[in-house]
DONUNU-554846 format. One record per residue (C-alpha): residue in three letters; x, y, z; residue number from 1. Coordinates in nm, 3 decimals. Each point is the difference from the previous one (the first is absolute). Layout:
# DONUNU-554846
('ALA'; (X; Y; Z); NUM);
...
This chain:
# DONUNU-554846
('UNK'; (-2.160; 12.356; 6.103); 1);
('UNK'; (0.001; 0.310; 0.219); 2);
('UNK'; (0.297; 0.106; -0.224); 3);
('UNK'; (-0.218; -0.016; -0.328); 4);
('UNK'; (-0.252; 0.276; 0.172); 5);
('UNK'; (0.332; 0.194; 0.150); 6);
('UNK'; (-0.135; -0.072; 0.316); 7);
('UNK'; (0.179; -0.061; 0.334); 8);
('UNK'; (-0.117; -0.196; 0.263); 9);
('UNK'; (-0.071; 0.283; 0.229); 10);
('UNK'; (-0.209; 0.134; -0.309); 11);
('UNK'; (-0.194; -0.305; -0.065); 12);
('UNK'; (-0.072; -0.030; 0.388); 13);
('UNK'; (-0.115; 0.394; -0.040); 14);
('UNK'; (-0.153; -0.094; -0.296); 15);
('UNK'; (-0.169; -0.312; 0.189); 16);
('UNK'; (-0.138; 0.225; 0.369); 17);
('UNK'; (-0.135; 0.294; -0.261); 18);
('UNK'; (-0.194; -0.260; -0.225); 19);
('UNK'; (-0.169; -0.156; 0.335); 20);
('UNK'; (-0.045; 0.324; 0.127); 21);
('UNK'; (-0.196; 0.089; -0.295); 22);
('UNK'; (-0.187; -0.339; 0.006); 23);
('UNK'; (-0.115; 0.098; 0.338); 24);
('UNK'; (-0.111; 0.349; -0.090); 25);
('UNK'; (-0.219; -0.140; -0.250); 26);
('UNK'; (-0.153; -0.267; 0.262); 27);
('UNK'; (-0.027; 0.251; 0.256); 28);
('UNK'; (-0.191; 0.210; -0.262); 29);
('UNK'; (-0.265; -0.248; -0.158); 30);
('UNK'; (-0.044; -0.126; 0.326); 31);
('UNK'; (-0.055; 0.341; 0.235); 32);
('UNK'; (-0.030; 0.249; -0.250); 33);
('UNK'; (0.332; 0.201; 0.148); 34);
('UNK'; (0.339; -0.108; 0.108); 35);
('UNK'; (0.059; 0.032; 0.389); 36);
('UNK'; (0.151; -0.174; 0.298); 37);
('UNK'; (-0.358; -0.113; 0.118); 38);
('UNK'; (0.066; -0.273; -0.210); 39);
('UNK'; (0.246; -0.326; -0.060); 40);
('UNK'; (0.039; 0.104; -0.389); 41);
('UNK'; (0.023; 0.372; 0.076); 42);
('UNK'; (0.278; -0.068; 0.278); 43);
('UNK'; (0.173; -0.192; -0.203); 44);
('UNK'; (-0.001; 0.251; -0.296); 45);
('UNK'; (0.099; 0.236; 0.224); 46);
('UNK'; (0.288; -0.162; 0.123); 47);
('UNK'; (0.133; -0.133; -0.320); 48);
('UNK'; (-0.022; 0.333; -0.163); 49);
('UNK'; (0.197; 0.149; 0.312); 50);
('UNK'; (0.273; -0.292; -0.045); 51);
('UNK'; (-0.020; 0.066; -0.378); 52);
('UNK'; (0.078; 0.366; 0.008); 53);
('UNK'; (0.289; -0.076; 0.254); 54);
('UNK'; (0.158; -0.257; -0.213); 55);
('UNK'; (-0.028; 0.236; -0.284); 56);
('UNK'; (0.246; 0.236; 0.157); 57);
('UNK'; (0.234; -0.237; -0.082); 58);
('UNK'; (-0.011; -0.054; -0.347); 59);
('UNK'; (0.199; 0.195; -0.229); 60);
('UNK'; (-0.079; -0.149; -0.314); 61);
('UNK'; (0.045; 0.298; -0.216); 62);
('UNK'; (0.312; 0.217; 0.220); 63);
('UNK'; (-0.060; 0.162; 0.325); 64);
('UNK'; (-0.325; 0.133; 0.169); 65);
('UNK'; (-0.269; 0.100; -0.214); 66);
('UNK'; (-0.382; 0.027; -0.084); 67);
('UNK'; (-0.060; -0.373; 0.112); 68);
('UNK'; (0.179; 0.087; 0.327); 69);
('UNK'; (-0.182; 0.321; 0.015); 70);
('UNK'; (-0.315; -0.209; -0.040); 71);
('UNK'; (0.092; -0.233; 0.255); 72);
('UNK'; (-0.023; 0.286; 0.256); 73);
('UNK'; (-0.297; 0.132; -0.087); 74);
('UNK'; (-0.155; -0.360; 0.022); 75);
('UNK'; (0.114; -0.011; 0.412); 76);
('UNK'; (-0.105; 0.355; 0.015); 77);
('UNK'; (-0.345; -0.073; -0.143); 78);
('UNK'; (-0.047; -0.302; 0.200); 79);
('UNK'; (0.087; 0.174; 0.358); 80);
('UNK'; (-0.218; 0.267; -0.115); 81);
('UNK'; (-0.299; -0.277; -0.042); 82);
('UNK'; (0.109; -0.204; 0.261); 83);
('UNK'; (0.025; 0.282; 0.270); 84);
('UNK'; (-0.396; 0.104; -0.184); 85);
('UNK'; (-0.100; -0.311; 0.107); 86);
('UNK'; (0.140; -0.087; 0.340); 87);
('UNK'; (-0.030; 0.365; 0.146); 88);
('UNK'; (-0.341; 0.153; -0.214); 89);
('UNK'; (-0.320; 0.033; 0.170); 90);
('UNK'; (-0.128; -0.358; -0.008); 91);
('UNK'; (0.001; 0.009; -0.341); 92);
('UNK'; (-0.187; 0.297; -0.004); 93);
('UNK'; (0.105; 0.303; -0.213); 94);
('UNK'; (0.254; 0.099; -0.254); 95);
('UNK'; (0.167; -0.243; 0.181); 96);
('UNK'; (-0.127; -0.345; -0.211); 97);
('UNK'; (0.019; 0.194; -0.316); 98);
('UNK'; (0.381; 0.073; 0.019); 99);
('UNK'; (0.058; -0.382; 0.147); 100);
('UNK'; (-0.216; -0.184; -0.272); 101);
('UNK'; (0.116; 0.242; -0.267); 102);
('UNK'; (0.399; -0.002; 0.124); 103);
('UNK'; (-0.005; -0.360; -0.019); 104);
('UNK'; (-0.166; -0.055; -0.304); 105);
('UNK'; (0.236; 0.308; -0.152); 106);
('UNK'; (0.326; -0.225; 0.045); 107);
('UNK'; (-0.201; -0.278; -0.188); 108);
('UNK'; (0.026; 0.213; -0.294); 109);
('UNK'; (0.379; 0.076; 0.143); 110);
('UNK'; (0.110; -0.398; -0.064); 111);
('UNK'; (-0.149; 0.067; -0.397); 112);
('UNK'; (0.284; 0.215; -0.076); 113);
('UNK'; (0.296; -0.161; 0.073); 114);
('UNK'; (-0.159; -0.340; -0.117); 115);
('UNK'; (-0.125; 0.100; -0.339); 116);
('UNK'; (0.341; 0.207; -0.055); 117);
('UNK'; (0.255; -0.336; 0.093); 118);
('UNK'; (-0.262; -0.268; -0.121); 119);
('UNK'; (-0.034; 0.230; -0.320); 120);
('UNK'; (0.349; 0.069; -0.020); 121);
('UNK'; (0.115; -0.359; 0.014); 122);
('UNK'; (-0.239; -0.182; -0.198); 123);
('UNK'; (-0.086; -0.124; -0.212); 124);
('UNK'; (0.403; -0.126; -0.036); 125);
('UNK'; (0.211; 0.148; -0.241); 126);
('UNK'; (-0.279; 0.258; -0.104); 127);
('UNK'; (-0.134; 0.174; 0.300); 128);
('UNK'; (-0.364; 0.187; -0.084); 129);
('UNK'; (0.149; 0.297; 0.191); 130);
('UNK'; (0.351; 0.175; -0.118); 131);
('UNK'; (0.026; 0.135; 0.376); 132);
('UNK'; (-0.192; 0.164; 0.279); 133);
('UNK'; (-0.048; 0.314; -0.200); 134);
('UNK'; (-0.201; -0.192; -0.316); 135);
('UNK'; (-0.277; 0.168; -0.080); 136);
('UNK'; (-0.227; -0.319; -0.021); 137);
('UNK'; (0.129; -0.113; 0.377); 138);
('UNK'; (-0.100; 0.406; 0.078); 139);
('UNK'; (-0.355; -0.032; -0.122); 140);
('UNK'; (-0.028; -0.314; 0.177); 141);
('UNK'; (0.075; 0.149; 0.342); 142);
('UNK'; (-0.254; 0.279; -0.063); 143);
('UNK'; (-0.284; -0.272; -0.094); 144);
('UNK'; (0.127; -0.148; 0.326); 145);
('UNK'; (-0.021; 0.308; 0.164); 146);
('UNK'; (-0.337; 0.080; -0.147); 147);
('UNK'; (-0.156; -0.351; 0.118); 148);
('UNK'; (0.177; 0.103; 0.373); 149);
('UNK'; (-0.256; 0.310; -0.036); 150);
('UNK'; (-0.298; -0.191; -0.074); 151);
('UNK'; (0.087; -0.266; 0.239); 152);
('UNK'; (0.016; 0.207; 0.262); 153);
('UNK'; (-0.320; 0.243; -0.087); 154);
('UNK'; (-0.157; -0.349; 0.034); 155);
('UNK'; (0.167; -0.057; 0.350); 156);
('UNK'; (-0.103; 0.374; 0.125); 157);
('UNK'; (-0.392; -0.074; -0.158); 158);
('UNK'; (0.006; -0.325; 0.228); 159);
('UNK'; (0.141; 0.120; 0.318); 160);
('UNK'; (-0.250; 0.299; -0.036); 161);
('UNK'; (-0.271; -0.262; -0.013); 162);
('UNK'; (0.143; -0.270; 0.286); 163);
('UNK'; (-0.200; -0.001; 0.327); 164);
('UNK'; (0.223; 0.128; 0.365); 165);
('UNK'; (0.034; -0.350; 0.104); 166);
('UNK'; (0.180; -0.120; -0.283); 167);
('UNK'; (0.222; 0.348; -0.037); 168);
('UNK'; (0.086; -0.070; 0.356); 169);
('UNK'; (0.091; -0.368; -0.022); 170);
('UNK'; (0.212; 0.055; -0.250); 171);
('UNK'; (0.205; 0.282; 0.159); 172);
('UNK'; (0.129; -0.238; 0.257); 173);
């Protein structure tokens, strides 16, 4: 079966940690508003997503290193940059929860890309809806991605604004 999707098993187990990932993103944000280690869900997001950038290294689906790898990188970059917002800001005081909340919910938007570009690419069998990562329809999907990233997280910066000390500090633990 994984041979009908040109999938490997390291790819489908990729494919498996970045879908749970994302499941726990989305938990982590109905439940709390914001993704962040605070939580079980936001832990877990952020560990999956970690292990699902790493394992992405390692795919070379199309050749040798390119944007995916590239955006693999970022992804750990982001996430130490939220991570070390959150362990080491102010007690959640600051700039500090902005760039944590924001960073984490940024690589959210980060797992959209490659997933719409292979699921798109691959399905539906035998007549893909995208010709390849540069198809124009797969590009204006990103950007309404991107765009709904941006309102997302105006809506996070409006409700940290408005959440009392106590809670900015328990959550910065």
């Amino acid at each position: 079966m994984l041979d009908t999707f040109n999938l490997s098993q390291f790819g489908f187990l990729h494919t498996l940690i970045a879908l749970s990932a994302v499941a726990s993103g989305i938990v982590a944000l109905a439940r709390h508003g914001r993704i962040g280690t605070a939580t079980r869900a936001g832990r877990g997001y952020v560990v999956l997503t970690a292990v699902t950038a790493v394992t992405g290294l390692f795919i070379f689906r199309h050749g040798g290193f390119g944007p995916p790898h590239v955006l693999a990188i970022l992804t750990l970059a982001v996430l130490a940059v939220a991570h070390a917002a959150e362990r080491w800001g102010h007690a959640g005081r600051g700039l500090s929860r902005y760039v944590a909340t924001l960073g984490y919910s940024l690589t959210l938007f980060f797992h959209l890309i490659p997933g719409l570009t292979e699921t798109g690419t691959r399905l539906p069998l035998g007549d893909p809806v995208f010709s390849g990562p540069e198809d124009a329809t797969l590009k204006m999907l990103v950007g309404i991605g991107f765009l709904v990233y941006l309102a997302g997280a105006g809506w996070q910066v409006l409700r940290l604004r408005r959440e009392p000390r106590s809670v900015q500090a328990a959550t910065a633990r």
